[in-house]
C-alpha positions as CSV (number, residue, x, y, z in Angstrom):
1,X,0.0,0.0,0.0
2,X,1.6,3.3,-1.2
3,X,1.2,6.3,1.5
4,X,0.2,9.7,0.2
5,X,2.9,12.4,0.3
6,X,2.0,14.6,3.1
7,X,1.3,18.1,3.3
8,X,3.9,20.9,5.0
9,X,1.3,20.6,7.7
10,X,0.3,17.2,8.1
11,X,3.7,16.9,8.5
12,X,4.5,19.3,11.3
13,X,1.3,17.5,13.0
14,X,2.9,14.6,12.9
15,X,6.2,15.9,13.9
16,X,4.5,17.7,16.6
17,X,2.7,14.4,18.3
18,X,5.8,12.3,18.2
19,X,8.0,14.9,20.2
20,X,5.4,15.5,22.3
21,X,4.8,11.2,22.7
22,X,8.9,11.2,23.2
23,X,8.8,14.2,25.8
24,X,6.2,12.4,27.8
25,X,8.1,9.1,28.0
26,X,11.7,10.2,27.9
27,X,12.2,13.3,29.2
28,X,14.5,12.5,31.8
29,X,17.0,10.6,29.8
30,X,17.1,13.3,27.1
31,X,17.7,15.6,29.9
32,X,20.6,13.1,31.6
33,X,22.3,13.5,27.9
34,X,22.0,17.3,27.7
35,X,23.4,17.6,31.4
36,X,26.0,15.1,30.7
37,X,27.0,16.8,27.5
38,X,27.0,20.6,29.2
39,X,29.7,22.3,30.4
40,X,27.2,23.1,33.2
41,X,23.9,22.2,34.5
42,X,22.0,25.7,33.3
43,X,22.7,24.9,29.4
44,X,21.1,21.4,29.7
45,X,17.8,22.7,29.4
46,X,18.4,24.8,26.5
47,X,20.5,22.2,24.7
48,X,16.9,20.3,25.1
49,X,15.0,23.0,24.2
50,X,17.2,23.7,20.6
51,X,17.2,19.8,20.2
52,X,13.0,20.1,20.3
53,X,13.1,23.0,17.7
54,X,15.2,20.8,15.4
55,X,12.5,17.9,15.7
56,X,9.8,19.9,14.6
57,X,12.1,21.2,11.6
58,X,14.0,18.1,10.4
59,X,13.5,14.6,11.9
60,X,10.9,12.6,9.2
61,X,11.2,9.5,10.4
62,X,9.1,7.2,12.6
63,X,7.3,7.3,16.1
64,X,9.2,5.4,18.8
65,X,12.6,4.2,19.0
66,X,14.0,5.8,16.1
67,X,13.0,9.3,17.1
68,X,14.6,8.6,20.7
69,X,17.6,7.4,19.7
70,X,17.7,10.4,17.1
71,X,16.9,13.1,19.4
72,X,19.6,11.5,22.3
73,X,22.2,12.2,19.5
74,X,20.6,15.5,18.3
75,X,20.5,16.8,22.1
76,X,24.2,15.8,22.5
77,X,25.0,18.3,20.0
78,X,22.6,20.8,21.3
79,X,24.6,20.7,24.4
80,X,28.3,20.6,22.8
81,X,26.5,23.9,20.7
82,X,25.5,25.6,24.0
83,X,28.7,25.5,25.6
84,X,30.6,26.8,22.5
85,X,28.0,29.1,22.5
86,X,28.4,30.3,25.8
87,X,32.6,30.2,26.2
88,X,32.7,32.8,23.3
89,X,30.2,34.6,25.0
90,X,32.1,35.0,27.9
91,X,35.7,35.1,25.8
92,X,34.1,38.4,24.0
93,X,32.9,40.1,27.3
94,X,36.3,39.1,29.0
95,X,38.3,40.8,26.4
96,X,36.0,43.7,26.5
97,X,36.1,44.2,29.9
98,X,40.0,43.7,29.9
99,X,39.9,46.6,26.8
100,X,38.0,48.8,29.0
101,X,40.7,48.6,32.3
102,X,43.3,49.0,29.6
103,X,41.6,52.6,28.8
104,X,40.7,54.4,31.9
105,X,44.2,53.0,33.3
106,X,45.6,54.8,29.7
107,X,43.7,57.8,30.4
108,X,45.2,58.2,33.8
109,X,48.7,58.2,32.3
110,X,50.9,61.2,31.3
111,X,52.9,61.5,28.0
112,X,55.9,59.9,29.4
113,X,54.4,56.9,31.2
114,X,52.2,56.3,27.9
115,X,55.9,56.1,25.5
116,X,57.3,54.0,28.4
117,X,54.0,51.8,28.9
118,X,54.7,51.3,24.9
119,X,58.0,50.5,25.1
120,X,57.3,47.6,28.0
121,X,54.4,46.3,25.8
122,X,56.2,45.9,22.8
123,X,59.1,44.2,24.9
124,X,57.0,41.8,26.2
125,X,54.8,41.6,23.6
126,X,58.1,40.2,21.8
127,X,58.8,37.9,25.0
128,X,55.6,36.4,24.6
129,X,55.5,35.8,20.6
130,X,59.2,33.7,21.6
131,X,56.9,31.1,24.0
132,X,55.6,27.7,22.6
133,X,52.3,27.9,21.4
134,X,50.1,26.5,25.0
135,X,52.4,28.5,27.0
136,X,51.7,31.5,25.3
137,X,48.0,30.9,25.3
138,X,47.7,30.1,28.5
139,X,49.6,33.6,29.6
140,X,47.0,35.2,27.7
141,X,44.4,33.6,28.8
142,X,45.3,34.1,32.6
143,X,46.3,38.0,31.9
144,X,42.6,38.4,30.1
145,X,41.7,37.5,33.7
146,X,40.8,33.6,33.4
147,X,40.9,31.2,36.0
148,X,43.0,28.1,35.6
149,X,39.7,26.0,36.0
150,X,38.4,28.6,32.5
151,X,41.6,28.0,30.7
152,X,41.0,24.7,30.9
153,X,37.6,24.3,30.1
154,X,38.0,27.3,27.2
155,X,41.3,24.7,25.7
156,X,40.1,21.4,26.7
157,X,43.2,21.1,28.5
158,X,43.5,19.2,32.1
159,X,44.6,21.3,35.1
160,X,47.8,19.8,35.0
161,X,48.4,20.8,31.5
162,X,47.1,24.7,32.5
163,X,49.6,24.7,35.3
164,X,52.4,23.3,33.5
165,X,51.7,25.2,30.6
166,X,51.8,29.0,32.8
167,X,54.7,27.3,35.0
168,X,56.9,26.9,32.0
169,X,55.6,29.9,30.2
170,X,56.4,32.4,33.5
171,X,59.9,30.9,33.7
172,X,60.7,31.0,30.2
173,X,59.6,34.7,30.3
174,X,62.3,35.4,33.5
175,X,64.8,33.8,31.6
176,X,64.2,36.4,28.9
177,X,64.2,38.6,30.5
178,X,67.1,37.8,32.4
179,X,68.5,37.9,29.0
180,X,69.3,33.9,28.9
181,X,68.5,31.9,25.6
182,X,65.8,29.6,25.3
């Protein structure tokens, strides 16, 4: 028996009745894979709430098992989404606010301090393009005014690589300085 194409709203009907059939039955697993996929606990519930928007747009297959299994994946990448989402958030208002210090401390400043405050940055702004690549991010990263736990959560890195990674960095900038070689 052939099945009659449906229309754009029989469709979304349909669409609409097996999210809400999957909602009612497995809520709280779809909202274990969003919590477990979130950087924290806040984002789960809009990772679940994108993943439901995406149902009603996309998913066209059947009722059941197949919609659960493809909304457990879909929700998974709601979350990872979120996160990103919410790390450059708080990268952009970081750097914004660390812009902002930068220019009332600028403002505060007298010819001479300004040409020697350039002189220093350009000096270490030179000290700090001579670092290996995670030491120099990290010393960013921490003089943008992250914590070690945000460092490692922004690079994926585990707190022993963020501490290694400023240790060496810091020395390797004193030795510099110092005037030593690498």
């Amino acid at each position: 028996m052939a099945t009659q194409p449906q229309s754009p709203r029989e469709k979304q009907e349909r669409r609409a009745r097996a999210l809400d059939q999957l909602l009612r039955s497995e809520r709280r697993s779809l909202l274990r894979q969003a919590r477990f996929h979130s950087r924290r606990d806040e984002d789960a519930e809009d990772a679940l709430n994108d993943a439901c928007v995406q149902f009603l747009r996309f998913y066209d297959g059947p009722a059941g098992e197949d919609a659960l299994r493809w909304m457990l994946l879909v929700v998974k990448r709601a979350a990872w989404a979120v996160g990103r989402r919410a790390s450059d958030r708080e990268a952009r208002v970081r750097a914004g606010s660390a812009e902002l210090a930068l220019t009332f401390s600028y403002e505060q400043m007298g010819p001479e301090e300004l040409v020697e405050r350039g002189e220093d940055t350009e000096r270490v702004i030179g000290l700090i393009e001579g670092l290996k690549p995670d030491e120099r991010t990290a010393l960013i990263l921490l003089g943008l005014g992250c914590s070690y736990q945000e460092i490692g959560e922004l690079r994926n890195w585990s707190r022993t690589k963020v501490h290694r990674s400023i240790k060496h960095g810091r020395a390797r900038i004193r030795k510099l300085l110092a005037g030593g070689a690498n």
